[in-house]
N, C-alpha and C positions, 0 to 999 in steps of 0.2 A: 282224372279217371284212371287209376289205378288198373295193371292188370297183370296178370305171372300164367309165365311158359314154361312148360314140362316140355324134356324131351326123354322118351324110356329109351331102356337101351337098345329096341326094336325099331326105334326110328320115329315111332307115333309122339306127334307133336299134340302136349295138350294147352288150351290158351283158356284161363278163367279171369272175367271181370266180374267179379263181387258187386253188386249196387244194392246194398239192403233198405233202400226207399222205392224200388223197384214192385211194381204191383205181377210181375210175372217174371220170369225164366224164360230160356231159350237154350234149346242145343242147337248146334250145325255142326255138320260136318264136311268137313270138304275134299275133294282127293283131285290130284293132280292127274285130271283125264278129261279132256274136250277134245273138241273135233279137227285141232292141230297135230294128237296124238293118231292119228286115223291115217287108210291108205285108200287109195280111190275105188276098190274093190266093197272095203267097207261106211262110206264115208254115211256121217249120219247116226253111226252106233253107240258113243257115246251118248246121245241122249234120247236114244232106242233105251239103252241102259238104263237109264235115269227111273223110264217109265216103267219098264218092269219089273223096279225095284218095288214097286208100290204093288205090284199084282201075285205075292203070295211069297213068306217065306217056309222055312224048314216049319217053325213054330208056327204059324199064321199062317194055313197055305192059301189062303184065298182072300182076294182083294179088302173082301168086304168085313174081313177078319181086322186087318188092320184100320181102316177108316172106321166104322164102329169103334172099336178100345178107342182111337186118339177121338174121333167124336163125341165119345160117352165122357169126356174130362173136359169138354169145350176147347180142345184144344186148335190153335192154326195150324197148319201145319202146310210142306210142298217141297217145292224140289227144282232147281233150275240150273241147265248147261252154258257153258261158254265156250270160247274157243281155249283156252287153256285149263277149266275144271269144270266139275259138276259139285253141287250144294244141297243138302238134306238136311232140313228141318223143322223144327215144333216146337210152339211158343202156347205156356202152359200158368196156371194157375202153382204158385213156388209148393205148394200140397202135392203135386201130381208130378214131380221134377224123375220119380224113381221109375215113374211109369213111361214117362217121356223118356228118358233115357235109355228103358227097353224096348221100346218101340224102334227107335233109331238104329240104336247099334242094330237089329236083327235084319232091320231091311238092308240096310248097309253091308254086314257079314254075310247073311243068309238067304239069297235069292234064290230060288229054287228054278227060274226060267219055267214055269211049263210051256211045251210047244205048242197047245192051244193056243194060250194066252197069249204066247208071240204071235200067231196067226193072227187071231182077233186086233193084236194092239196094232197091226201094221196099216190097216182100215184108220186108226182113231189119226196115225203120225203122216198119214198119205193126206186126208182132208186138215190139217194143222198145217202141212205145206200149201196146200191150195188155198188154206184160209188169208193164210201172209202175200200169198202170191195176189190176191184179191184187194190188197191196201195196200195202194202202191206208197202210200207217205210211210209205210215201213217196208217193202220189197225194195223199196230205190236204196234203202243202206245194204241190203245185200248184194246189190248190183255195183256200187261203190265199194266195195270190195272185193268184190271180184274184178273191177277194173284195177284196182290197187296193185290186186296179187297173184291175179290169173288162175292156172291150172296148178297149184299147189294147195297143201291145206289149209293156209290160211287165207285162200281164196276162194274156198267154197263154204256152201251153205252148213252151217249148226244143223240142221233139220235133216240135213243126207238128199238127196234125190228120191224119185217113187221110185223108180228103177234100184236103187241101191237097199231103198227099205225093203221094197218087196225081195229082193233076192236073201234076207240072212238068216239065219238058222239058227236052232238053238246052241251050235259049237260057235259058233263066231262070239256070242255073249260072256261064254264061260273062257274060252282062247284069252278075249281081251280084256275081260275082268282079271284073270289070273298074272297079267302084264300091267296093268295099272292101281286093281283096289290093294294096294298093299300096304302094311304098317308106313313105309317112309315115304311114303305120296301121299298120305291123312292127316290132318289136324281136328280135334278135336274142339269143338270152343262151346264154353259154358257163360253164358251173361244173366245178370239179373239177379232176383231174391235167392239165396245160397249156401249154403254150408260148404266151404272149399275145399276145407281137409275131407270131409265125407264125402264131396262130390268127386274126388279126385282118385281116391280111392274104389270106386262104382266103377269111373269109367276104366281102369286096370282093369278090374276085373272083367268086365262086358265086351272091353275092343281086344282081343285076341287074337291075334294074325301068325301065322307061319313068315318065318324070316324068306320073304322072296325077292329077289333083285327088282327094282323097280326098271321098267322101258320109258327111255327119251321119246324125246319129239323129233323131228326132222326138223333142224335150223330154217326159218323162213329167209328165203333170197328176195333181194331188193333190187330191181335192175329200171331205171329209165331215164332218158335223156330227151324228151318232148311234151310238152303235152298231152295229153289223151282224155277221150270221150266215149263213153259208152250207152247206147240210148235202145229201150227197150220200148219197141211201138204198142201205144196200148192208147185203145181210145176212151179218151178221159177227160171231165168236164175241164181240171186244170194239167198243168205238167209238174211233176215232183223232181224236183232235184236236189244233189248232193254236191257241192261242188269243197273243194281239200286240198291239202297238201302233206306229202311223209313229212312226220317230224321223228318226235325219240322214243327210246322204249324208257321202260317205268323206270329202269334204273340211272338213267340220265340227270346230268348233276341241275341241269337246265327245266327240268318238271316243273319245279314253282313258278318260275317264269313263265312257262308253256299255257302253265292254268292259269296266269293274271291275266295274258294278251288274250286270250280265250273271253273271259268273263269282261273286257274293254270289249272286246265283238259283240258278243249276245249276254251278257252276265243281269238280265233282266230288262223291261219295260223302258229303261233310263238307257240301255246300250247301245252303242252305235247302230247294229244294225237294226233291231227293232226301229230305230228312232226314223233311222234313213228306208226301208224298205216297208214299212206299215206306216210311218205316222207323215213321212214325207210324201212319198211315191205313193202309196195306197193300195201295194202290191203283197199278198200271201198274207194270210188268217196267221198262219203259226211262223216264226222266222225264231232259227235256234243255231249255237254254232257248240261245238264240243271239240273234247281231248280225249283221241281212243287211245289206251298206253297197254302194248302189252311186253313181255319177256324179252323178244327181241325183234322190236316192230311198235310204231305207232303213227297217229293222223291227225292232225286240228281239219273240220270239216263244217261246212254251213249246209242246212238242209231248210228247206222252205217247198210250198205249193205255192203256183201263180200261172197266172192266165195266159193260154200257152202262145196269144200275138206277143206277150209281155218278158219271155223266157229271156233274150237275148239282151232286153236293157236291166234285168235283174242280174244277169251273169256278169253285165259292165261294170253296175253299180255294188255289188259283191269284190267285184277286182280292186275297183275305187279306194274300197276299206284296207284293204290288204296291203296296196299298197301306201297307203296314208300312214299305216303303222310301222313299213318299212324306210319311209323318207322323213316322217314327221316325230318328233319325240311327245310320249303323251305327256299332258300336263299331268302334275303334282297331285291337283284334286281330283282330277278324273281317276288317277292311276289309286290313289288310297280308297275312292269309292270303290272300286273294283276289286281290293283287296277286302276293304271290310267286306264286302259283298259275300266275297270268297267264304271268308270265317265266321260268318254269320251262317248263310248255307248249312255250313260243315256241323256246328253244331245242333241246329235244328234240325238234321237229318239224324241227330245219334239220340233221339227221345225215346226210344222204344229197346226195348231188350233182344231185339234181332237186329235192331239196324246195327246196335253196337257189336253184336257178333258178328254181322256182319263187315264189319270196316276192320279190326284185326284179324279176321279169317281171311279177307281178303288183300291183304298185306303178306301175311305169312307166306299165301300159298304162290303169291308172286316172288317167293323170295328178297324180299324188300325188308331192310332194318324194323321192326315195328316202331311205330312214332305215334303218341297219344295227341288226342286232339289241339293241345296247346302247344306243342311243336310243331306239328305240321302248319298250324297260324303261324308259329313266329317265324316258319321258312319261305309265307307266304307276305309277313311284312317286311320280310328284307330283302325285297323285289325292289329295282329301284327302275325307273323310267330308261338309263340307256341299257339294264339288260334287256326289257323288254323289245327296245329298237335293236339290240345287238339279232336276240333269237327269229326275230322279223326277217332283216336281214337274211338270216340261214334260212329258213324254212320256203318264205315267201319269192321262191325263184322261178321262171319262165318253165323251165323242162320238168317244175316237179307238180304242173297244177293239175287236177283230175278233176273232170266233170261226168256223173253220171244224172241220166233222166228215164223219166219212166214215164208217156206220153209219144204228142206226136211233134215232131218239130225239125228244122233244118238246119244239119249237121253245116253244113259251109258255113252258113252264117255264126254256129258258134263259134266256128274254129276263129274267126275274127275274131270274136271278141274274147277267146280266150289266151289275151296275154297278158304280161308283169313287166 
């Protein structure tokens, strides 16, 4: 999977993958601004932002202006924040790429903020907070994070507080647009059916920016030396938890390894914990473990729902696994299922013309080498069984374990059971 990088002399990265068997196109765009970029005054803004990029530009001033045009070409289209960027895009019929592409850049360049509209959307982003706060088997990762990282921004909510929502103005949008949407914080990526030279050409002319100094983030701090547990009383038929440990950030030479022992934990139906926590015990509907990675910070974390007499031998039988991987070497065949696993995965998630824009947009904007899908395989089959115990080792130590819950349950008795 072929793919080539512009960089203009304004800083604007542009990234195209060609794939002329491709039954669509896709633009994204992506700018280096999420809600690590934020101060607690505004926290939340960034993807305040996001939203009312869609409610009116200079050219388009009203919402319905733009969902109509992209609607009237069938095209997908949305837009989603993270704690390091925000993403806009539209995935379109390769006919309609010229139209798609002015759709983009405008919302992107051309926001007009009206201060209605911000009135109005603060209603739509206040109930979106209350909605997540309502599902605690997704509020228990925000609360896992916030035990991670405390009172910093990479410890609060993506979403901002209603208090933070409610208080911003329409200066606060244009202040921190003016500080982050700029040429050398954007990447532009084109995937799919294509004309490259032409399309390359469009996008010079459409993404226009004023040379402005792009604003950092505040370095995230990493401090602890105990366990910790943070448990949010809510009554619920089961208890949700997260329970993790700090590992590395994306640039860490140890990432491939990160992601095999990962996918030996939950890497589907066949992985240990699945195997040990639903098919043995008979405990939580869903049992999942991941790798959060980000610039300079990351986590391997298990999340699961179970019945909340059952919290404390789930938390033991979670430790179990952790530490099996830290004293026991995996065998040869477990360790290449989990590889294949891995690269199987990987490539079935790149079938569409966004996913794949999405996976070098999402390289880029982390500042990471880009690496097409048959490299990152080959970094992932030369994992070998003692890195995997090596990184166990590191990771899996007594002061760095984190347990968050969303439920009701008794903290003493986890703290027993939460050691390595």
């Amino acid at each position: 999977m072929k793919f080539n990088k512009h960089t203009l002399e304004n800083g604007l990265r542009i990234i195209t993958i060609p794939t002329k068997d491709s039954p669509a196109v896709t633009v994204l765009v992506m700018v280096e601004a999420g809600s690590k970029y934020e101060t607690k005054d505004i926290t939340g803004l960034s993807h305040f932002l996001e939203h009312m990029c869609f409610k009116g530009t200079t050219k388009r001033p009203k919402a319905i202006d733009i969902s109509r045009e992209l609607d009237s070409i069938g095209a997908q289209y949305n837009a989603f924040t993270s704690q390091e960027y925000t993403g806009y895009y539209a995935k379109s019929h390769p006919k309609h790429l010229d139209k798609t592409l002015d759709v983009i850049s405008d919302m992107y360049l051309n926001p007009i903020f009206e201060e209605k509209e911000i009135e109005k959307e603060k209603g739509v982003i206040v109930e979106e907070i209350h909605m997540y706060e309502d599902m605690p088997h997704r509020h228990v990762q925000d609360v896992f994070t916030e035990l991670l990282y405390g009172d910093q921004p990479a410890g609060w909510n993506i979403a901002g507080t209603v208090e933070s929502v409610l208080s911003m103005t329409r200066d606060h949008f244009v202040d921190y647009r003016a500080k982050h949407y700029v040429a050398s914080g954007t990447i532009v990526v084109v995937a799919g059916n294509f004309d490259e030279k032409e399309t390359l050409e469009k996008i010079k002319k459409l993404f226009v920016f004023s040379q402005d100094k792009k604003f950092e983030k505040v370095p995230v701090v990493e401090s602890q030396d105990a366990p910790r547990i943070l448990i949010k009383e809510k009554k619920t038929d089961q208890t949700h938890l997260v329970i993790g440990v700090r590992a590395f950030d994306t640039h860490h030479k140890d990432i491939p390894t990160l992601r095999v022992l990962d996918a030996v934990l939950g890497g589907g139906m066949s992985a240990r914990l699945f195997q040990k926590l639903r098919d043995e015990m008979g405990v939580g509907y869903y049992v999942r473990s991941n790798v959060d990675t980000s610039t300079d910070h990351g986590a391997l974390f298990v999340s699961t729902g179970v019945d909340v007499k059952r919290v404390k031998e789930v938390v033991e039988a979670i430790i179990t696994e952790f530490k099996k991987l830290r004293d026991e070497k995996v065998g040869e065949d477990e360790l290449q299922k989990a590889k294949d696993c891995l690269t199987g995965n990987l490539y079935l998630d790149l079938e569409s013309s966004d996913a794949i824009a999405g996976f070098y947009a999402m390289q880029d904007v982390m500042h990471e080498p880009i690496k097409t899908p048959d490299e990152l395989s080959e970094s992932l089959q030369k994992v070998t069984a003692l890195d995997v115990q090596r990184v166990a080792r590191e990771i899996f130590v007594n002061k760095g374990l984190n347990l968050a819950l969303i439920g009701i349950t008794e903290k003493e008795e986890l703290e027993k059971a939460l050691v390595l």
